[in-house]
PDB file of N, CA, C and O in Angstrom, chain B, residues numbered from 101:
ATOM      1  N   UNK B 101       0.840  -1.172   0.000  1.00  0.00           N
ATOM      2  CA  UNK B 101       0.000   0.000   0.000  1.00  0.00           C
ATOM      3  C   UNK B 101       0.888   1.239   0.000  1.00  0.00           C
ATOM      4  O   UNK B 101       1.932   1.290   0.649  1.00  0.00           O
ATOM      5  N   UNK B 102       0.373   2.353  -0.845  1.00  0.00           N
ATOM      6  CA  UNK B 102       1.426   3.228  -1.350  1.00  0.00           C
ATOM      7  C   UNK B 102       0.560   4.149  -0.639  1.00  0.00           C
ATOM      8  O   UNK B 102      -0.606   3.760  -0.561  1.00  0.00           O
ATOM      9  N   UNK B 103       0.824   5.285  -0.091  1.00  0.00           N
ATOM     10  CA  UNK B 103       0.016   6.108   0.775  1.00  0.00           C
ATOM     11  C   UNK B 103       1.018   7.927   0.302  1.00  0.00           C
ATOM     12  O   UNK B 103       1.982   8.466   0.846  1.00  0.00           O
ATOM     13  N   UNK B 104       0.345   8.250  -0.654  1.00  0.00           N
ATOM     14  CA  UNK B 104       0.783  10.362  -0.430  1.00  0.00           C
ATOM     15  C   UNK B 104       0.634  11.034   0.219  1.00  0.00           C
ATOM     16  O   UNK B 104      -0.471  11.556   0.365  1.00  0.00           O
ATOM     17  N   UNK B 105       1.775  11.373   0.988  1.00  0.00           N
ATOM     18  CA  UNK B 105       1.123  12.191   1.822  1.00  0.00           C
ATOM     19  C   UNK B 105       0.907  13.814   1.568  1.00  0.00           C
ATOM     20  O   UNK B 105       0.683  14.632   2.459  1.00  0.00           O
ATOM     21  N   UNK B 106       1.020  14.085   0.212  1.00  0.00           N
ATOM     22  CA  UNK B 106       0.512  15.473  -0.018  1.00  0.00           C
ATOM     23  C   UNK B 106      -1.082  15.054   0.051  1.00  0.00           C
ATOM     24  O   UNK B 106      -1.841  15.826   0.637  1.00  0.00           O
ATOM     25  N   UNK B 107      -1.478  14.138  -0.394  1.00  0.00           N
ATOM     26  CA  UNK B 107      -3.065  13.832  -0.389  1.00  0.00           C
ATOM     27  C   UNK B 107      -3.326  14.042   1.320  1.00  0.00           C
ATOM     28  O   UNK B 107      -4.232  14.804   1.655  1.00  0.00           O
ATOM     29  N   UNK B 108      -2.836  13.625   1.954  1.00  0.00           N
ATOM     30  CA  UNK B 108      -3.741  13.454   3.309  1.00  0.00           C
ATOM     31  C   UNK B 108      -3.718  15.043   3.731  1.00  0.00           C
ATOM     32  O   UNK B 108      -3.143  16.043   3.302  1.00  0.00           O
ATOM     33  N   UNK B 109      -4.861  14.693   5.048  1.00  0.00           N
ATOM     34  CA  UNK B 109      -5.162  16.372   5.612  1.00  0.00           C
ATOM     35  C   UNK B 109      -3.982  16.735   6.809  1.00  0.00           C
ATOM     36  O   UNK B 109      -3.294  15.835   7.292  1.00  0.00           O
ATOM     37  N   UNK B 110      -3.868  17.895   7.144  1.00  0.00           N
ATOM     38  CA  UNK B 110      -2.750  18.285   7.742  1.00  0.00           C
ATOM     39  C   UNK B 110      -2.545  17.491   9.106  1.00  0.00           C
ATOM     40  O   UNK B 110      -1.429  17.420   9.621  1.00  0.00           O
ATOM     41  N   UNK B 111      -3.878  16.787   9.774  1.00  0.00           N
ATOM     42  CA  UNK B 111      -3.970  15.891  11.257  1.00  0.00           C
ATOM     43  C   UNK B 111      -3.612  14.644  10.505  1.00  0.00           C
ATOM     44  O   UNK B 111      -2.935  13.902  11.216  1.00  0.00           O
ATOM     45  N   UNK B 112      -3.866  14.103   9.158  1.00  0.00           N
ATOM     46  CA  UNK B 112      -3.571  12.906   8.945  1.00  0.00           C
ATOM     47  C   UNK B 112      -1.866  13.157   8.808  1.00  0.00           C
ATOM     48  O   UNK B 112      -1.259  12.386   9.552  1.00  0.00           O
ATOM     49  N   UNK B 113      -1.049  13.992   8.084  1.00  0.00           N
ATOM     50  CA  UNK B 113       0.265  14.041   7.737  1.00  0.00           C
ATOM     51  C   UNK B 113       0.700  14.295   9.176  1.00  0.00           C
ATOM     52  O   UNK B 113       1.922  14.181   9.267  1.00  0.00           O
ATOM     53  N   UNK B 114       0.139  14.585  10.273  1.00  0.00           N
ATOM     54  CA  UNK B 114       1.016  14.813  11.760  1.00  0.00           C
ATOM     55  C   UNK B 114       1.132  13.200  12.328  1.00  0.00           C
ATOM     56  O   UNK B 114       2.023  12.585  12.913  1.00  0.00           O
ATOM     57  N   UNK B 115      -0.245  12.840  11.844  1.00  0.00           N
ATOM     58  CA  UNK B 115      -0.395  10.959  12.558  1.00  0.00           C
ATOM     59  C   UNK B 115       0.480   9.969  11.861  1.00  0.00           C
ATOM     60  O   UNK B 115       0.823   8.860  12.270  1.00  0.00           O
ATOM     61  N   UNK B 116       0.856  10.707  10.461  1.00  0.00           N
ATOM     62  CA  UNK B 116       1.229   9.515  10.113  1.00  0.00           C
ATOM     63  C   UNK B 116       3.178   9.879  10.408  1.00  0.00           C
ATOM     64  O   UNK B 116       4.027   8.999  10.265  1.00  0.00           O
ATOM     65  N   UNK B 117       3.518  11.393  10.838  1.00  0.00           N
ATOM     66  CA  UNK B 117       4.863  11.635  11.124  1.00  0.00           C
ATOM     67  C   UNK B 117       4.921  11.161  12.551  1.00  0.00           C
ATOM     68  O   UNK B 117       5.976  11.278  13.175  1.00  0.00           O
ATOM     69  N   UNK B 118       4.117  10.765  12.967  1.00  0.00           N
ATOM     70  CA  UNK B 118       4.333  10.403  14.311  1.00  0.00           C
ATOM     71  C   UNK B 118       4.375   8.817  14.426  1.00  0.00           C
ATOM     72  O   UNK B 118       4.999   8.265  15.332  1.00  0.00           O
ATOM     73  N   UNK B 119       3.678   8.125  13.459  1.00  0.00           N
ATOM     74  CA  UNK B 119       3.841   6.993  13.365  1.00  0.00           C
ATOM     75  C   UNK B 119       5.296   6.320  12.824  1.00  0.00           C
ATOM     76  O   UNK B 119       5.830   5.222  12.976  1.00  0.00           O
ATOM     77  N   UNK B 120       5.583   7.328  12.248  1.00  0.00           N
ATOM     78  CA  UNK B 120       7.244   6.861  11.449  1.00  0.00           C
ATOM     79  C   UNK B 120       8.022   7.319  12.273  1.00  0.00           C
ATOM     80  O   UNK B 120       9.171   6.969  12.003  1.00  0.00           O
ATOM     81  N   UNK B 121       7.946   8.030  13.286  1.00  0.00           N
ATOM     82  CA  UNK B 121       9.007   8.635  14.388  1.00  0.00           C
ATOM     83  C   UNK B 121       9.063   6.975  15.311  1.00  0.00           C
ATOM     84  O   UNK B 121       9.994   6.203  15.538  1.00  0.00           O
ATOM     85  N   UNK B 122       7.758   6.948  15.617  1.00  0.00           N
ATOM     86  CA  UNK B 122       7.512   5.781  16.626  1.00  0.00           C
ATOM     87  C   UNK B 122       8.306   4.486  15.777  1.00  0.00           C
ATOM     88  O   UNK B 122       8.888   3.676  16.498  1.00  0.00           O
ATOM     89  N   UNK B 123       8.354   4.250  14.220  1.00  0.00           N
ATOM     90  CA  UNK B 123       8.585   3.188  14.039  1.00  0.00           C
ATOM     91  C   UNK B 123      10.189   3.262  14.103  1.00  0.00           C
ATOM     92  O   UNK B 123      10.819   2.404  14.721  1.00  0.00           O
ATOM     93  N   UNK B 124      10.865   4.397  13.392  1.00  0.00           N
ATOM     94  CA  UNK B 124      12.004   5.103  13.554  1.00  0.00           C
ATOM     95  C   UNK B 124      12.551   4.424  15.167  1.00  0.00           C
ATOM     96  O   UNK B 124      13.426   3.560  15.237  1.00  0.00           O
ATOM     97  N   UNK B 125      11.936   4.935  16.220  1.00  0.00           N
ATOM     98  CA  UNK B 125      12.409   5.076  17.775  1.00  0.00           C
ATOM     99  C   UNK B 125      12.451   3.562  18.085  1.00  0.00           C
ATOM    100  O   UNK B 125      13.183   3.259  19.026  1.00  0.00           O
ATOM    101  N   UNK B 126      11.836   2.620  17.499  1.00  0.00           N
ATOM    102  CA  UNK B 126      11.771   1.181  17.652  1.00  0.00           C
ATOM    103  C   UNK B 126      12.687   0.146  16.475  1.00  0.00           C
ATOM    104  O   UNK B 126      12.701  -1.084  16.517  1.00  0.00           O
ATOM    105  N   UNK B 127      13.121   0.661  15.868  1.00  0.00           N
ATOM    106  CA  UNK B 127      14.489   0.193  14.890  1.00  0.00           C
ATOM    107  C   UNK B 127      15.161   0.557  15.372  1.00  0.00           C
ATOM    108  O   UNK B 127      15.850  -0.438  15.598  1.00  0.00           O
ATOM    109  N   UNK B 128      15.966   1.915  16.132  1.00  0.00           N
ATOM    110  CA  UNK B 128      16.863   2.025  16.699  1.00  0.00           C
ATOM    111  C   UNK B 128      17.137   1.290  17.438  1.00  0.00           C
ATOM    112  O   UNK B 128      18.042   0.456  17.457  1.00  0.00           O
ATOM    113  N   UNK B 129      16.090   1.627  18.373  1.00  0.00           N
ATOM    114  CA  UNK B 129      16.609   0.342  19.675  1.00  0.00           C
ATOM    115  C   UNK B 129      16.703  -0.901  19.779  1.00  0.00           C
ATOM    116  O   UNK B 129      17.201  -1.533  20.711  1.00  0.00           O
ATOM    117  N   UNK B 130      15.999  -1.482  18.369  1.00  0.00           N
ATOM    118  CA  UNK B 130      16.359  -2.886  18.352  1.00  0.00           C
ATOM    119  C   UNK B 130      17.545  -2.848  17.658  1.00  0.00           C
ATOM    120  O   UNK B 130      18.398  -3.639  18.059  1.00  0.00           O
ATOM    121  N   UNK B 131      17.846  -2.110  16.680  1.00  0.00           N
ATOM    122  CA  UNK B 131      19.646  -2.301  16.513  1.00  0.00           C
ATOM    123  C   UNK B 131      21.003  -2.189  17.439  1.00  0.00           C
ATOM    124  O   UNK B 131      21.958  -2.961  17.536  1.00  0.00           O
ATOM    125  N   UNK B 132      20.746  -1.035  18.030  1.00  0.00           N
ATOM    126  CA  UNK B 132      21.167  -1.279  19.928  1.00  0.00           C
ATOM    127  C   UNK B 132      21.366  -2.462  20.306  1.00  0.00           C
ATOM    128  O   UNK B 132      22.508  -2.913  20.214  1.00  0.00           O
ATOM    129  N   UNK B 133      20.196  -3.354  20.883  1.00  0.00           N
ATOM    130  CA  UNK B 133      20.228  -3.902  21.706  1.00  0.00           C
ATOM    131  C   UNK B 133      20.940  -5.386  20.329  1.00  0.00           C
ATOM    132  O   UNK B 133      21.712  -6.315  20.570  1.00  0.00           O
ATOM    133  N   UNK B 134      20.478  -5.129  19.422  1.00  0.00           N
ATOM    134  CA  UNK B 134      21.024  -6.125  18.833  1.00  0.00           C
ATOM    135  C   UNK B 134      22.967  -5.876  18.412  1.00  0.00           C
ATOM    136  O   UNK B 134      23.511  -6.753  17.741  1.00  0.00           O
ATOM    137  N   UNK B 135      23.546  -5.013  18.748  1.00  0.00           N
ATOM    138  CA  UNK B 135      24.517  -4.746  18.840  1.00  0.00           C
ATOM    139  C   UNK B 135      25.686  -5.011  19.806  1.00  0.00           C
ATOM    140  O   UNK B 135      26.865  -5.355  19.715  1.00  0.00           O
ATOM    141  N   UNK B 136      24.622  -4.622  20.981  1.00  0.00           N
ATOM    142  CA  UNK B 136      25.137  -4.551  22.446  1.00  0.00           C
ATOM    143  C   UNK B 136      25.153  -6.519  22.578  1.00  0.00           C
ATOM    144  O   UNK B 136      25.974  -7.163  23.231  1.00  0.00           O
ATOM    145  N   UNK B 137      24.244  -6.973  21.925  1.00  0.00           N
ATOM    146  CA  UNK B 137      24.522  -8.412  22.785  1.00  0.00           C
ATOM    147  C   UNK B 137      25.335  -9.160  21.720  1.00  0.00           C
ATOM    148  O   UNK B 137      25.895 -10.186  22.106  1.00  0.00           O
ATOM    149  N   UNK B 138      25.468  -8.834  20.564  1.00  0.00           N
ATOM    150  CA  UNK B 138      26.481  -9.239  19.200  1.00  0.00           C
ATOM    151  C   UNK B 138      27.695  -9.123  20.192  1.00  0.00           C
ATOM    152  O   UNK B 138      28.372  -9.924  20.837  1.00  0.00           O
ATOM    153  N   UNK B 139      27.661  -7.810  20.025  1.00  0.00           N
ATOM    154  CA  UNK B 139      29.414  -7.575  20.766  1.00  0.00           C
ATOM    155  C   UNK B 139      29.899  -8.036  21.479  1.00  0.00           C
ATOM    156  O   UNK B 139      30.905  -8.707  21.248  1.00  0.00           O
ATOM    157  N   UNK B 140      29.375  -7.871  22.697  1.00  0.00           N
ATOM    158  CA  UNK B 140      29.435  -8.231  24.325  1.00  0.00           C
ATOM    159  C   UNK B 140      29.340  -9.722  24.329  1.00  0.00           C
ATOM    160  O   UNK B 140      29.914 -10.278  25.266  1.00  0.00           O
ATOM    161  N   UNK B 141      28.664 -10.547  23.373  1.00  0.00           N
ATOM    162  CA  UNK B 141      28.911 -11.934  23.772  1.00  0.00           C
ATOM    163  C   UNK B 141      29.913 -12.257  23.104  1.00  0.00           C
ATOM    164  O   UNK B 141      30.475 -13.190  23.678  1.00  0.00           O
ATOM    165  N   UNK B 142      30.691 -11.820  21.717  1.00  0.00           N
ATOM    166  CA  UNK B 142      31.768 -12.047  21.099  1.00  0.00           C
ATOM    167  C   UNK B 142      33.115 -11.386  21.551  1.00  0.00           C
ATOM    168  O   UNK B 142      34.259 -11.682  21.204  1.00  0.00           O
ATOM    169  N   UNK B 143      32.654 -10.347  22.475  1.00  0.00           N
ATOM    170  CA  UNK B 143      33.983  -9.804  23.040  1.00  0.00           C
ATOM    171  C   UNK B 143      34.822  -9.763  24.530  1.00  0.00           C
ATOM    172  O   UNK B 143      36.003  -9.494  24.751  1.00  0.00           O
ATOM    173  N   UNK B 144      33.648 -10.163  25.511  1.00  0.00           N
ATOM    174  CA  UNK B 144      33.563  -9.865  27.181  1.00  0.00           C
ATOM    175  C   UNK B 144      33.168 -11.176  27.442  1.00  0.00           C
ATOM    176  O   UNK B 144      32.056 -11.690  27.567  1.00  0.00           O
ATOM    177  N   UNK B 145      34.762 -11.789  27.523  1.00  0.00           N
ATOM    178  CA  UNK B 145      34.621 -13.537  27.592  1.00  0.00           C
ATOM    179  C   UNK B 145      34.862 -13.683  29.343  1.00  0.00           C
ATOM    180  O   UNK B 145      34.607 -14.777  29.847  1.00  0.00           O
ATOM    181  N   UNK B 146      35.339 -12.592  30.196  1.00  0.00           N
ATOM    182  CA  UNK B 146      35.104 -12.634  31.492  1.00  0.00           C
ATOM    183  C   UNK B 146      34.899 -11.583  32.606  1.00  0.00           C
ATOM    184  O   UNK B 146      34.297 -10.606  32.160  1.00  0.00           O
ATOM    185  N   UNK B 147      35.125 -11.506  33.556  1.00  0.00           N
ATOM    186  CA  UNK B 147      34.576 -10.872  34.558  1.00  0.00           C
ATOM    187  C   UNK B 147      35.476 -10.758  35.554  1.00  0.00           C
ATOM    188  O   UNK B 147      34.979 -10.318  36.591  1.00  0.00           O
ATOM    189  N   UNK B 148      37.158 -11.114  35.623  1.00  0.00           N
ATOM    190  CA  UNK B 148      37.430 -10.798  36.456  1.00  0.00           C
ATOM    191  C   UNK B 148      37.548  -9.404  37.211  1.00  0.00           C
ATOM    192  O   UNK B 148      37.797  -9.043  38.362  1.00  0.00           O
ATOM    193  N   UNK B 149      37.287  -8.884  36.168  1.00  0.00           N
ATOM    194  CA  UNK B 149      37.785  -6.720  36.852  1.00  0.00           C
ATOM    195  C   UNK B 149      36.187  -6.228  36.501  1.00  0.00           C
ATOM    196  O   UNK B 149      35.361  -6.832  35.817  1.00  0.00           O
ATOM    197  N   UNK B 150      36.057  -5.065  37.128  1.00  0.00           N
ATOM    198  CA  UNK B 150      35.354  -4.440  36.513  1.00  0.00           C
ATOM    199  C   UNK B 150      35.218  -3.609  35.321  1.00  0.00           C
ATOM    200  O   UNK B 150      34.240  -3.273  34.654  1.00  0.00           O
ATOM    201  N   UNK B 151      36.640  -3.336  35.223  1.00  0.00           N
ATOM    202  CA  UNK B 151      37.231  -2.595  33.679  1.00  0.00           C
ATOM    203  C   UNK B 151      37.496  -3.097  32.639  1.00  0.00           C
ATOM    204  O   UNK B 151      38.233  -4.076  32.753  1.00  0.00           O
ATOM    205  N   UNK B 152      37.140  -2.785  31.425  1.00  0.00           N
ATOM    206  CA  UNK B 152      37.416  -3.657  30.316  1.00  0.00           C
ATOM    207  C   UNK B 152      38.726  -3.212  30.472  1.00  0.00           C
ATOM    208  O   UNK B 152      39.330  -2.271  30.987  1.00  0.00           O
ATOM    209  N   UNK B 153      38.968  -4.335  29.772  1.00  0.00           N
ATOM    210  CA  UNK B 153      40.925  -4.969  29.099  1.00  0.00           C
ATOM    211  C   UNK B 153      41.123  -4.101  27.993  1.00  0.00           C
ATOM    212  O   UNK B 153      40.126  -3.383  27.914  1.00  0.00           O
ATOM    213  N   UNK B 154      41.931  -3.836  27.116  1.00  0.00           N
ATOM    214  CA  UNK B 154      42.810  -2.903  26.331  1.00  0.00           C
ATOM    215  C   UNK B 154      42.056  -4.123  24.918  1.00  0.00           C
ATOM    216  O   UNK B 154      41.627  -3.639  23.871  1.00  0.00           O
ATOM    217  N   UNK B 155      42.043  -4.975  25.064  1.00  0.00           N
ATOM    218  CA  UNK B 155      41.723  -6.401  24.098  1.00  0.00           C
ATOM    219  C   UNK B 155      39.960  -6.148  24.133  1.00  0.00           C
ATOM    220  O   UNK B 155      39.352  -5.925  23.086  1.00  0.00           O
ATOM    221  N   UNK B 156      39.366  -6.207  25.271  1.00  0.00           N
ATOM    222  CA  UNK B 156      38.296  -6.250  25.359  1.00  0.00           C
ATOM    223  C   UNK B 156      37.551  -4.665  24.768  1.00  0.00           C
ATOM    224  O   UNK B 156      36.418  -4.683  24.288  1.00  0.00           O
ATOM    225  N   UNK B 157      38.175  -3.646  24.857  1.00  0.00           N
ATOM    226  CA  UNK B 157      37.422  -2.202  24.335  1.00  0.00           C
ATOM    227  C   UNK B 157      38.191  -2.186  22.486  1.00  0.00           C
ATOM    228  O   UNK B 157      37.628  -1.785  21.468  1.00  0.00           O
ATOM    229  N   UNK B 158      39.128  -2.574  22.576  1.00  0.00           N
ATOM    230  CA  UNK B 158      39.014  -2.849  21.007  1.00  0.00           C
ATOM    231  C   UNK B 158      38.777  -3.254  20.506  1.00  0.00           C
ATOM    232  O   UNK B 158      38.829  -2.768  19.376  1.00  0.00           O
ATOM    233  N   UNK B 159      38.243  -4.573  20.641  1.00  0.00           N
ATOM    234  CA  UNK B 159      37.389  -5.847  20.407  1.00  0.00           C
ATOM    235  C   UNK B 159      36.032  -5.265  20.181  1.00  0.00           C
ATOM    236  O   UNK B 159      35.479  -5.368  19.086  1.00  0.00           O
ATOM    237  N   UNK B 160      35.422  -4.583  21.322  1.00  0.00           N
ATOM    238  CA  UNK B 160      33.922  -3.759  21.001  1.00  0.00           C
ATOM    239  C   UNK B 160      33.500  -2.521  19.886  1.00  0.00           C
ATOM    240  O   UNK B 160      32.551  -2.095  19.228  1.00  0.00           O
ATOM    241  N   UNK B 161      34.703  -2.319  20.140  1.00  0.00           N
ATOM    242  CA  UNK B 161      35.180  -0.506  18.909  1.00  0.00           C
ATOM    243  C   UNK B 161      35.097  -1.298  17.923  1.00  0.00           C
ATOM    244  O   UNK B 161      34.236  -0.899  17.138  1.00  0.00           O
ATOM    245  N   UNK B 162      35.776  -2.585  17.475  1.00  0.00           N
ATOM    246  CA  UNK B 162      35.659  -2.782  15.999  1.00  0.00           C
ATOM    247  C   UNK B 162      34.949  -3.355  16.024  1.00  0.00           C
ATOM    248  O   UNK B 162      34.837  -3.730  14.857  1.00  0.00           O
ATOM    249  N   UNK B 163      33.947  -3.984  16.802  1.00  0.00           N
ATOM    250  CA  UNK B 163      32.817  -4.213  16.738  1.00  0.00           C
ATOM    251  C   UNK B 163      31.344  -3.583  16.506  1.00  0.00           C
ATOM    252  O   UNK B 163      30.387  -4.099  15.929  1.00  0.00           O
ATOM    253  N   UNK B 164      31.373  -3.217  16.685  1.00  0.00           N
ATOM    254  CA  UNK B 164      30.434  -2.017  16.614  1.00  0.00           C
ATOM    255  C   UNK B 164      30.579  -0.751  15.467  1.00  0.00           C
ATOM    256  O   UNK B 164      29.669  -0.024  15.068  1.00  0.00           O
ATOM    257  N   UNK B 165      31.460  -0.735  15.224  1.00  0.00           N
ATOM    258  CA  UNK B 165      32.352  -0.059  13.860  1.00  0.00           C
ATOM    259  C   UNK B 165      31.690  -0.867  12.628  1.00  0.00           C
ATOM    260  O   UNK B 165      30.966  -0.325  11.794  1.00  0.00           O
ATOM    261  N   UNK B 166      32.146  -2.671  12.623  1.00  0.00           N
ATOM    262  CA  UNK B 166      31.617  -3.131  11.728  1.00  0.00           C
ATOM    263  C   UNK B 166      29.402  -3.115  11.877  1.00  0.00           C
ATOM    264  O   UNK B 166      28.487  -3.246  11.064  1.00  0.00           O
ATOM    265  N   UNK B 167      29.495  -2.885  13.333  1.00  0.00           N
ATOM    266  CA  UNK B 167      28.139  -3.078  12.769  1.00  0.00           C
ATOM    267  C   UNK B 167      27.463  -2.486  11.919  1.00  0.00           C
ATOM    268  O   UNK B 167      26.771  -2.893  10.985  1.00  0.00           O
ATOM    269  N   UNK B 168      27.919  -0.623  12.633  1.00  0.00           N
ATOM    270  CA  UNK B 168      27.393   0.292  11.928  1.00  0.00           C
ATOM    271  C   UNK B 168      27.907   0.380  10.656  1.00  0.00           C
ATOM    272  O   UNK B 168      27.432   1.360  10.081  1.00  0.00           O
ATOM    273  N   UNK B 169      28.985  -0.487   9.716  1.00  0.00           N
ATOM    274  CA  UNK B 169      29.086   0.054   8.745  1.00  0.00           C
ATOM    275  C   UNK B 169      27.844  -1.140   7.579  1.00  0.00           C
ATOM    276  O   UNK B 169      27.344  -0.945   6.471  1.00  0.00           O
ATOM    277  N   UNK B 170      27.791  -1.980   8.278  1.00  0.00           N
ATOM    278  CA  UNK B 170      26.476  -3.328   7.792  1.00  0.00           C
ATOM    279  C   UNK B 170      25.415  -2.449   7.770  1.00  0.00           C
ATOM    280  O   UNK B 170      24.951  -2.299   6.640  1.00  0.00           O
ATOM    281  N   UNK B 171      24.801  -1.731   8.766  1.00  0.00           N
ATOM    282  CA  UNK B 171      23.670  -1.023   9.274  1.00  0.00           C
ATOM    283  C   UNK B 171      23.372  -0.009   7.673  1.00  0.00           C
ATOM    284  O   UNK B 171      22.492  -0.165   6.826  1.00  0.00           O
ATOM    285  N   UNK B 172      24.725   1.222   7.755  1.00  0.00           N
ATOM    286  CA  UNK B 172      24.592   1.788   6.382  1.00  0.00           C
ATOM    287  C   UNK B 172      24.306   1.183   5.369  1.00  0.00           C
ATOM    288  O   UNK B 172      23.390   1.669   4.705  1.00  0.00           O
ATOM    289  N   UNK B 173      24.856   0.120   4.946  1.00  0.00           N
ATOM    290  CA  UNK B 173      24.824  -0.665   3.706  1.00  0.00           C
ATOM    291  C   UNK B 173      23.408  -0.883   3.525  1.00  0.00           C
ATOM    292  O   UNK B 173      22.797  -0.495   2.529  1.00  0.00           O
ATOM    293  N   UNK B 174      22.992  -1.383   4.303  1.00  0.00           N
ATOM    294  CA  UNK B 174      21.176  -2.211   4.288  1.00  0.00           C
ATOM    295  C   UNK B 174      20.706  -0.941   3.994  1.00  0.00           C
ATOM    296  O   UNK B 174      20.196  -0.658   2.910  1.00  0.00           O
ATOM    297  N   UNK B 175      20.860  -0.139   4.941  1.00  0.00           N
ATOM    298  CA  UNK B 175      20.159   1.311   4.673  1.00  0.00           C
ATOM    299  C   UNK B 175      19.983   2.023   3.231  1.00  0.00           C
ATOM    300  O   UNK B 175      18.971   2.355   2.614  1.00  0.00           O
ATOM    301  N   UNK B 176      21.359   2.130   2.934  1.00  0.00           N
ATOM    302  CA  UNK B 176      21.764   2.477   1.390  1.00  0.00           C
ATOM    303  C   UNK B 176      20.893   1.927   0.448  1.00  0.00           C
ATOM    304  O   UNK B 176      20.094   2.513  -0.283  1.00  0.00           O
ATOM    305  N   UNK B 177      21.202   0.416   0.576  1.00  0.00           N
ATOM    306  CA  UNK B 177      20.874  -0.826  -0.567  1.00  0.00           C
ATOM    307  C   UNK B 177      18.950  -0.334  -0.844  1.00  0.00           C
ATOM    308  O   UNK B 177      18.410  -0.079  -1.921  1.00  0.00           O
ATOM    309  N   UNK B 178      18.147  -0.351   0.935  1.00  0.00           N
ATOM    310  CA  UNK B 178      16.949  -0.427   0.885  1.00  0.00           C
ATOM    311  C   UNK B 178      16.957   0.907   0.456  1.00  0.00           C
ATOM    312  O   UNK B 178      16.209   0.711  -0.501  1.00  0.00           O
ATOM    313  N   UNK B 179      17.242   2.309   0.383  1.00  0.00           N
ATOM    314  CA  UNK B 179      17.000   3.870  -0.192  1.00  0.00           C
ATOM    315  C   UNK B 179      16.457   3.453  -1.707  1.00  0.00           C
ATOM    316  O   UNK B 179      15.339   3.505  -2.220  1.00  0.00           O
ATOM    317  N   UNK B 180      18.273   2.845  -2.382  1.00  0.00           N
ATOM    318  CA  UNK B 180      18.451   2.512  -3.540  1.00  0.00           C
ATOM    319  C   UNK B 180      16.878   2.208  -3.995  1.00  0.00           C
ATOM    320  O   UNK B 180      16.167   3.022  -4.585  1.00  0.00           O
ATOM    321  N   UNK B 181      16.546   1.076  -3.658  1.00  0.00           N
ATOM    322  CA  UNK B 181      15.124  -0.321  -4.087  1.00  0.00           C
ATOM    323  C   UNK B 181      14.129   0.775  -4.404  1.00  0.00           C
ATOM    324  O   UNK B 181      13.529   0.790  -5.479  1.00  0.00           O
ATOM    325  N   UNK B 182      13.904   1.959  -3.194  1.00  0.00           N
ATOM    326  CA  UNK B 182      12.968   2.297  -2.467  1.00  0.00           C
ATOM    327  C   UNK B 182      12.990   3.282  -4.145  1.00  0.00           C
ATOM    328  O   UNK B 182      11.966   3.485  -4.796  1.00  0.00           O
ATOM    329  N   UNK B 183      13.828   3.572  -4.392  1.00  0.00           N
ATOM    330  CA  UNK B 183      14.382   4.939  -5.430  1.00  0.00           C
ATOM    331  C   UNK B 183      13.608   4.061  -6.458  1.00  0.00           C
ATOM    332  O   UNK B 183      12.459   4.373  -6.771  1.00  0.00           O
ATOM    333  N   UNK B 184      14.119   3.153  -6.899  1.00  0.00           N
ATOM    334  CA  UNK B 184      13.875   2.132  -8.201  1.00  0.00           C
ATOM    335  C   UNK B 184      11.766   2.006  -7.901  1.00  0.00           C
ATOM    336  O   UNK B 184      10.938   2.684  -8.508  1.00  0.00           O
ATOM    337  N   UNK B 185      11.594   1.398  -7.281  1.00  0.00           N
ATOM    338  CA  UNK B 185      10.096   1.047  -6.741  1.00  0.00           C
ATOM    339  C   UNK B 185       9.004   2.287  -7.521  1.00  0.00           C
ATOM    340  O   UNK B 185       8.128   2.230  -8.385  1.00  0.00           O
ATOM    341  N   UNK B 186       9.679   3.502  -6.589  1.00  0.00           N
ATOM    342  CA  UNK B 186       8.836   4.814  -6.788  1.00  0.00           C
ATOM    343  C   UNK B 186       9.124   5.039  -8.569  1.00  0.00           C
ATOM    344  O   UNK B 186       8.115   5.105  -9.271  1.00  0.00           O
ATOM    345  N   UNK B 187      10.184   5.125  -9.089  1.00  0.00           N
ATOM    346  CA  UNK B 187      10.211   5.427 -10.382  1.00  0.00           C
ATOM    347  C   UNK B 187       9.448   4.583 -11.252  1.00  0.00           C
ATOM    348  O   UNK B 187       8.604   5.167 -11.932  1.00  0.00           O
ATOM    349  N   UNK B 188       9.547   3.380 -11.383  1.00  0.00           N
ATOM    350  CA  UNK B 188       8.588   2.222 -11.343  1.00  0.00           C
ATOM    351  C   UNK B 188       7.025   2.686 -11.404  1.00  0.00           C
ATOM    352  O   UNK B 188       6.412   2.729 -12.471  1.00  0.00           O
ATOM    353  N   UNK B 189       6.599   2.938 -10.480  1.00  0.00           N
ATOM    354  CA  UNK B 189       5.027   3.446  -9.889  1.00  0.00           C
ATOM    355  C   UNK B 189       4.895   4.645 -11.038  1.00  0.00           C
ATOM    356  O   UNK B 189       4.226   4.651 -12.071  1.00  0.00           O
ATOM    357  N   UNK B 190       5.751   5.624 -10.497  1.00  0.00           N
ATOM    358  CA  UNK B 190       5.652   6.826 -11.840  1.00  0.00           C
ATOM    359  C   UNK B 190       5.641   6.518 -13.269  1.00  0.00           C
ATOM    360  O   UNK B 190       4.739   6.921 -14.004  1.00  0.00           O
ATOM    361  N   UNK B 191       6.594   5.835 -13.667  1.00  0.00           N
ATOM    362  CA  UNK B 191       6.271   5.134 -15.178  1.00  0.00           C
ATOM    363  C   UNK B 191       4.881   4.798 -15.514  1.00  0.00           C
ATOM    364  O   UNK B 191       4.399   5.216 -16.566  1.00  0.00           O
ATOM    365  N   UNK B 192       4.073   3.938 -14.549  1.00  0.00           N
ATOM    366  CA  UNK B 192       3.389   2.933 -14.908  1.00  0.00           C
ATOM    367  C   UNK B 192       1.448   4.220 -14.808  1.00  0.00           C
ATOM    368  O   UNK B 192       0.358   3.717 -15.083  1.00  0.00           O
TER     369      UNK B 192
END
């Protein structure tokens, strides 16, 4: 379902920016949390200190480095589709 939002009325274009904020605020945090436990179980193999190790915070930095650079890519790739889709629709 393809939805314009120049068509909708000015309360429908606030409901529906609020709905994409909300969906927005709930991808984040599941990439977070899907980050935080990627890392942390591949990098923080113990507990003796309370401080991470010199091994253990670089281990997370490039961790998390690679995530976010996966994160862009998908992002990119899905813009790209999203670009192709709409031109698509306009042709037709």
């Amino acid at each position: 379902m393809n939805v314009d939002p120049n068509n909708l009325s000015y309360e429908e274009q606030v409901k529906l920016e609020r709905f994409m904020i909300k969906i927005q605020a709930k991808e984040s945090y599941s990439n977070f949390s899907a980050a935080t436990y990627t890392c942390f179980n591949k990098c923080i193999n113990d507990f003796y200190s309370k401080i991470l190790s010199n091994r253990e915070v670089e281990c997370v930095s490039s961790c998390l480095d690679d995530f976010i650079s996966q994160s862009q890519r998908v992002t990119k790739r899905f813009g790209e589709e999203n670009i192709k889709m709409q031109q698509a629709a306009n042709n037709q």
